[in-house]
N, C-alpha and C positions, 0 to 999 in steps of 0.2 A: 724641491721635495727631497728628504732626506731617501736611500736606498733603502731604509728601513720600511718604511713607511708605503711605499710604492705595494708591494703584495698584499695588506690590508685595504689598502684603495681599492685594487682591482676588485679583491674579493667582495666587499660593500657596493661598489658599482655592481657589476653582476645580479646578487642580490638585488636591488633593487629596482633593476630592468626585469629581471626574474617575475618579482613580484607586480613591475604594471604590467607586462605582458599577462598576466592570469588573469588580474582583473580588466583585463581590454574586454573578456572574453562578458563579464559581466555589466561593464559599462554599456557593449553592444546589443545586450540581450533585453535589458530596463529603456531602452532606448530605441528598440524595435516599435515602429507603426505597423497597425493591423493589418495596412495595406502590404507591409515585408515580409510578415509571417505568412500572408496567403502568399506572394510571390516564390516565398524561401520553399525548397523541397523537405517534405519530412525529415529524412536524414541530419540536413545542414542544422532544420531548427532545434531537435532531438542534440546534435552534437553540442550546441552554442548553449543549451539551458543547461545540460549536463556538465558543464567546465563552467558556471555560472553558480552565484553563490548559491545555497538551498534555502528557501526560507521554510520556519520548521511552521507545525499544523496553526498557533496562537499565532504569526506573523501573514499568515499567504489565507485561512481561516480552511476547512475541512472538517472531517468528523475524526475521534478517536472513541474505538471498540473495543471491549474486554468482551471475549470470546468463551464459553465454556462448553469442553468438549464432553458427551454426553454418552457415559462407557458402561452403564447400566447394560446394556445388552451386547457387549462384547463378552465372549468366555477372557476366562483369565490369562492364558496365552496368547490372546489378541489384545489385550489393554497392555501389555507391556511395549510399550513406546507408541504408543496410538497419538498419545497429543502429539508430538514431535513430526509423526508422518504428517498427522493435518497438519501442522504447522510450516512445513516444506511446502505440501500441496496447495495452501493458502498463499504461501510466496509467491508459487509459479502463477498462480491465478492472479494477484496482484500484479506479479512483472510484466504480465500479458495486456493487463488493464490499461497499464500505461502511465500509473503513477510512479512522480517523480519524487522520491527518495523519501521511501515509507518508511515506517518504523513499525516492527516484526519482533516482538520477545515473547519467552515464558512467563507467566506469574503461576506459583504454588505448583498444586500437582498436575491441574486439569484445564488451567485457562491459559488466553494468549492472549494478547494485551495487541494494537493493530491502529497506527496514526496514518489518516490519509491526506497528508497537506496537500490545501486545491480540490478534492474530493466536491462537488457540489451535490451533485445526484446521488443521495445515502441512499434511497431506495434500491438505485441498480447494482452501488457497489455491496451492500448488504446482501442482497440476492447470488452475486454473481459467490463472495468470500463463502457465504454458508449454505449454499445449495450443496447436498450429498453426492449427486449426478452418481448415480448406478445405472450405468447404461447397460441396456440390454435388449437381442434379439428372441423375438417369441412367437413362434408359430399360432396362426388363427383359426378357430375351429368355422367348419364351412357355416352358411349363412343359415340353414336348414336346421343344421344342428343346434344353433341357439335357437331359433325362437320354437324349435319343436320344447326343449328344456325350458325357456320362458314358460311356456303356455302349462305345462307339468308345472310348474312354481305357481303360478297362478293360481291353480286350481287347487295346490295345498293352503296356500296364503289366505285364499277367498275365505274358506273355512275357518282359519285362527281369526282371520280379521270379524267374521262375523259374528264369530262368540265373544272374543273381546266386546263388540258394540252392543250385543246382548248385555251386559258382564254392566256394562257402563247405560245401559236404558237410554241409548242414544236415541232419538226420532229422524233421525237423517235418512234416505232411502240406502238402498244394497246397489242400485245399479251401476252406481262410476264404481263400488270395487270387484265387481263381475271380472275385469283383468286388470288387478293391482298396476300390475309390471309392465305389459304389454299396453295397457293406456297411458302410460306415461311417454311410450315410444316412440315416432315418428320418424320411418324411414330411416330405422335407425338409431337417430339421435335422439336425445333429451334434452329440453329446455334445461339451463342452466341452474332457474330456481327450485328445480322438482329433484335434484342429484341428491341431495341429503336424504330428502324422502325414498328414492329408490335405495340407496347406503344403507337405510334405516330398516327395508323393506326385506334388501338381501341378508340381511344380518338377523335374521328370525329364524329361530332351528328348524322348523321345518323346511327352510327354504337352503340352507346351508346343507343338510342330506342329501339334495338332490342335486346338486351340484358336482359335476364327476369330480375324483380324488385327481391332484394332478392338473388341474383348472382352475379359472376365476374371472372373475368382471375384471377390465377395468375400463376408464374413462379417459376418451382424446383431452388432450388440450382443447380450452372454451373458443369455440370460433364464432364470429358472427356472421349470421344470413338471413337475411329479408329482415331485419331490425331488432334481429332475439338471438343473442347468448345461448350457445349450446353444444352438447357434445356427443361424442360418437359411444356408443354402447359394445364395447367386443369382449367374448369368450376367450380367452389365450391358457394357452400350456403355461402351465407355475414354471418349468423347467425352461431354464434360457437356453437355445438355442448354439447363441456366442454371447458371450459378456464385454464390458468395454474394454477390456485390456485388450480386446480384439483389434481394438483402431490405434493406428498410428498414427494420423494425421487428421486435421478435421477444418474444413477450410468454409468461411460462410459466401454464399453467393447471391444472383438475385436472376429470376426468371428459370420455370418448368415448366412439363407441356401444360399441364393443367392451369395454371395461371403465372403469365407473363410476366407480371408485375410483380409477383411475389418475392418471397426467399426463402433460401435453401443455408443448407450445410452439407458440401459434399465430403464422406468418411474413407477414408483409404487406410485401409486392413494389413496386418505385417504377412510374411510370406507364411506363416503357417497357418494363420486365419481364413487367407485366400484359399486352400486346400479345400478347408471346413465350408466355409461360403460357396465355392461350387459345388459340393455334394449337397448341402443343404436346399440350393435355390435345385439344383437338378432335379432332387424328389421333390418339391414341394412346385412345378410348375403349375401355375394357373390357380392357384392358393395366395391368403393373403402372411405376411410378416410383420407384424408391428414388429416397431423402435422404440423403445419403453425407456424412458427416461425419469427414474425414482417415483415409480408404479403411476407414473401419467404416458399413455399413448403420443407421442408425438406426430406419426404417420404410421400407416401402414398399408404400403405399396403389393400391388397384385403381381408378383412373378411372370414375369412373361416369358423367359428363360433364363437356361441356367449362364451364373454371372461367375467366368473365370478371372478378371483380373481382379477382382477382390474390393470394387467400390459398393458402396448403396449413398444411400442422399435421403434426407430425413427434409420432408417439402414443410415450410414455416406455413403455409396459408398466407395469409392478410398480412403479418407482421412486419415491423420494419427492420430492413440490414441491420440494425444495430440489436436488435433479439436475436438476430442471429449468427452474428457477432460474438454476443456474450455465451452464446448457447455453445457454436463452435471452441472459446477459451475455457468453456469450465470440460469441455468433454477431451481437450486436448492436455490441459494438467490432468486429468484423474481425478478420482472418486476418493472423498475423505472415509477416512477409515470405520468414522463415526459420524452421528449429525452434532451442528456446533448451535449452539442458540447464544443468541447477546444476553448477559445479566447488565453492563452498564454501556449508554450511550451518550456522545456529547457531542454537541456540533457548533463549530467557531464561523460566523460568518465573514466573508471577507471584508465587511467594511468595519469591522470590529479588530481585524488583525491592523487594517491598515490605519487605523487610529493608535493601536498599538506602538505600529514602528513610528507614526509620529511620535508619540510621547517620549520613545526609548531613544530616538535622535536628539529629540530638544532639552532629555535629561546629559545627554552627550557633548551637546553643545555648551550646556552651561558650567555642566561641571569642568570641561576642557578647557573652556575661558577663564574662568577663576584659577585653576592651573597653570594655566599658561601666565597669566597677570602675576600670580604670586613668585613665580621661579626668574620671570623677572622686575621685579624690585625688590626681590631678597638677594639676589646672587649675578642681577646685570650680565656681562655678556655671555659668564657660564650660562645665566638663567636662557640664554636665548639657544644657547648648543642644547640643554636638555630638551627644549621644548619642540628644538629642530627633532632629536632622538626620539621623542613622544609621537609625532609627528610619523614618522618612518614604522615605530612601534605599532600604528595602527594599520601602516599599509601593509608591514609584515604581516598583523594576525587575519586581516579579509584574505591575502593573499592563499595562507595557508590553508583557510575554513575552505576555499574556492579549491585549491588544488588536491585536499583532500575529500572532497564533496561532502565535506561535515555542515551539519542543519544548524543554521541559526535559529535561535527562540526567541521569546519574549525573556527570560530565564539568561540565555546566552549574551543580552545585552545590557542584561544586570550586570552582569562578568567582564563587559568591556568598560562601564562606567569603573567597575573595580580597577580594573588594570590601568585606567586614565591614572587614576590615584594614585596607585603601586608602582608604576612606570618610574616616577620622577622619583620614587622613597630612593633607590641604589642612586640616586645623582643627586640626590641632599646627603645620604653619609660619605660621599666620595669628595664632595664640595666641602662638606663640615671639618673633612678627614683634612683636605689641602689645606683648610684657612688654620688648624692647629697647628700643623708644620709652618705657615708662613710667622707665626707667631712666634716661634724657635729659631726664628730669624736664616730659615732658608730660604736659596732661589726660589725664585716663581717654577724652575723646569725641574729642580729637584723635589720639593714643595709636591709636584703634580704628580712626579713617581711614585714617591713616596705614600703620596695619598690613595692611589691607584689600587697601590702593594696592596696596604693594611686593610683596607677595605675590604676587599675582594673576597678575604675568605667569610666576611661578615654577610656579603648580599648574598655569596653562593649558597652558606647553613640557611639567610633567611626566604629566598627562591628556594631552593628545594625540600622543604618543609612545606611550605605551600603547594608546592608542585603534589609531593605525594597525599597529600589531603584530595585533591580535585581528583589525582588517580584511583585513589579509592571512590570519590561521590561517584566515577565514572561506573568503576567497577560494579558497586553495590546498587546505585541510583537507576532510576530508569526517566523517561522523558524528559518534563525539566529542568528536574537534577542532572541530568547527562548533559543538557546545552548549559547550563550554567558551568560543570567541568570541564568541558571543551573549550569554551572561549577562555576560560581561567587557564587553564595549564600552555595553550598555546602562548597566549599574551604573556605570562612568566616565560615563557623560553625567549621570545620575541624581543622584551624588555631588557633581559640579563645580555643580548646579544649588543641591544644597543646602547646600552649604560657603561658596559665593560669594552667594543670592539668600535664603536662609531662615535662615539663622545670622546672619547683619550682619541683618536685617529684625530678627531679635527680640532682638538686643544693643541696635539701634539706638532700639526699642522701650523697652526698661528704662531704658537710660540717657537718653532720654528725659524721661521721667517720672517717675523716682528720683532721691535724690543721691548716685547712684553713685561711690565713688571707686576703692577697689581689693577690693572686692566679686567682682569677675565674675572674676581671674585671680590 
């Protein structure tokens, strides 16, 4: 080997060890049995999928969410940059979820656009992206005190309701509305079915008068007991207490005194909240505190004393680790600045994506066989160097998608079929270019320089022309359009590397060390 020649060797070796070590990382991850993922610790399996190619929502199958943030009730100095905040705190909420390498943009003024490749469960993850979570602590007024104000309601309600029923010549008797409110109650609670009705009941002017200024219903989470859905009825102060920026940390558990089997979320408060939480639990011992999470009661624990290190624990009831779980992640990113509601929903099944990546393989396949067949019997043992280059062209671009954790699509394997094709175009005008100089009755080794030269500036104007087109699809484009630019602009780089630095290297090679005359073309 010529000394010339020797530092592009190196350099193309390298490279190319380069690139299978990446994908070792994705040969071993496709190649995992169920039996090594449960063997494998979080950590190891989390590190191996992450260095492993992405496949985007259409290939691995998921939902994709257009998100619109809903600023009707923000004043005008809180809607300026309101989407942007939710769209942060939707990340952090995503990254906490676990999904692996989501897709998060803008669209227009007010929506965010939200790909969950792998995503099965739309309900939880829908729940989890656009819950408001306003957390907040709220003092309870004693037990006395509501139903003494129930029983005052009742007695104005009774009246509206029975001139209404007048009003309407109803025949029905007076007796069941003798205590509208307080018959609805039991020990507190309400059957589940009856909550509208009572919603409906407090929402009547006379019954809203009586209601201290500074107070209000609200309602636990639905728990079941003895086979009926139902929920806790409590008076609380309008004025929070502490609000969630109070918690710093929010961690989900499983087992309290009240019930063993349950779950929790235990809250841990910043040093200045701590301050506030023990004057607060100090006055208010032997009182209860709802945890109000976006005007539903989650618990509300009876003070026993006062609590200086700054925790409380919000107890799930019956629920599983996993509600509590997501309960702890949304309360740990923060509160959207606004509520988000879905205007478009779509969801790819996985055995839909994975027909996909058959088809996008088998168009891979053929097209790269007819490629490969035609480069050699037009162009014989050149045709077998490009086809080698084509070759390498492709372990380059997975290489790169893998090192960069860029998302393969359905879209992005349109892009490699393209570049199968476009690979070999810079090694037909390089070959076309040699076979005019042999006809001008040059060596075969000048012939190859020569062809080399003039070409060169011809594939670099027609690579980066294309290049800056897929820069733009990137730029301007959002989902498919972005995996179809991605695999396009790497496989142009990929390509110009190996048409111009690893094809001349092993022409230059041969004719080197053989007597090559018109052998190669």
């Amino acid at each position: 080997m010529k000394p010339k020649l020797l530092p592009k060797t190196i350099v193309v070796i390298i490279a190319i060890l380069l690139a299978l070590w990446q994908l070792s990382y994705t040969w071993r991850y496709t190649h995992l049995s169920s039996e090594d993922k449960v063997s494998m610790s979080k950590s190891e399996l989390k590190k191996l999928a992450s260095r492993s190619i992405n496949l985007g929502l259409d290939l691995q199958g998921g939902m994709h969410l257009v998100l619109q943030v809903d600023m009707s009730k923000l004043k005008d100095e809180e809607k300026e940059g309101a989407r942007d905040r939710a769209l942060e705190i939707i990340r952090n909420r995503i990254d906490q979820f676990g999904v692996s390498e989501p897709i998060i943009a803008r669209q227009g003024t007010d929506k965010i656009i939200i790909e969950l490749p792998g995503v099965v469960d739309r309900e939880r993850a829908k729940e989890i992206i656009g819950r408001t979570a306003q957390l907040e602590f709220r003092l309870v007024e004693k037990d006395e005190t509501t139903q003494e104000l129930l029983k005052e309601m009742d007695e104005a309600l009774y009246e509206v309701l029975k001139k209404e029923e007048a009003r309407l010549g109803t025949e029905d008797t007076l007796e069941i509305l003798e205590n509208p409110l307080l018959g609805l109650i039991y020990r507190g609670r309400i059957v589940e079915t009856d909550v509208e009705l009572m919603k409906e009941y407090l929402g009547k002017d006379v019954v809203k008068e009586l209601i201290p200024e500074g107070a209000e219903f609200l309602f636990s989470k639905p728990e079941e007991r003895e086979g009926l859905k139902s929920r806790e009825v409590l008076l609380v102060k309008k004025e929070a207490a502490l609000k969630g920026d109070a918690i710093v940390n929010a961690q989900a558990g499983i087992g309290t005194e009240k019930n063993p089997m349950g779950s929790k979320v235990d809250l841990t408060m910043t040093a200045r909240a701590r301050r506030d939480w023990a004057r607060i639990t100090g006055q208010n011992v032997g009182k209860r505190i709802a945890i109000v999470l976006d005007n539903v009661v989650q618990s509300a624990p009876v003070v026993v004393e006062r609590i200086a290190g700054g925790r409380s624990m919000i107890e799930m009831g019956g629920t599983s680790f996993e509600d509590a779980h997501d309960l702890a992640l949304i309360i740990r990113a923060g509160a959207l600045p606004a509520p988000v509601k879905p205007v478009f929903e779509k969801s790819v099944g996985a055995s839909l994506g994975a027909d996909s990546i058959k088809s996008g393989i088998r168009s891979i396949y053929i097209g790269g066989i007819i490629v490969l067949a035609f480069m050699i019997i037009y162009y014989s043992a050149c045709g077998l160097v490009a086809n080698f280059a084509l070759f390498l062209n492709l372990l380059f671009l997975f290489a790169i998608l893998s090192g960069f954790k860029a998302t393969l699509t359905l879209p992005g394997l349109a892009g490699i079929i393209l570049v199968i094709g476009t690979a070999v175009d810079a090694n037909v005008l390089i070959f076309e270019r040699i076979r005019e100089e042999l006809r001008t009755g040059k060596t075969m080794r000048a012939a190859i320089s020569t062809g080399y030269s003039r070409a060169f500036r011809t594939i670099l104007d027609a690579n980066m022309t294309t290049f800056l087109a897929a820069l733009i699809l990137y730029y301007f484009g959002t989902g498919p359009i972005r995996g179809f630019a991605v695999t396009l602009s790497i496989g142009i780089v990929a390509s110009f590397f190996t048409a111009i630095v690893i094809t001349r290297l092993i022409i230059d090679f041969f004719t080197s060390r053989f007597p090559v005359k018109r052998l190669l073309i």
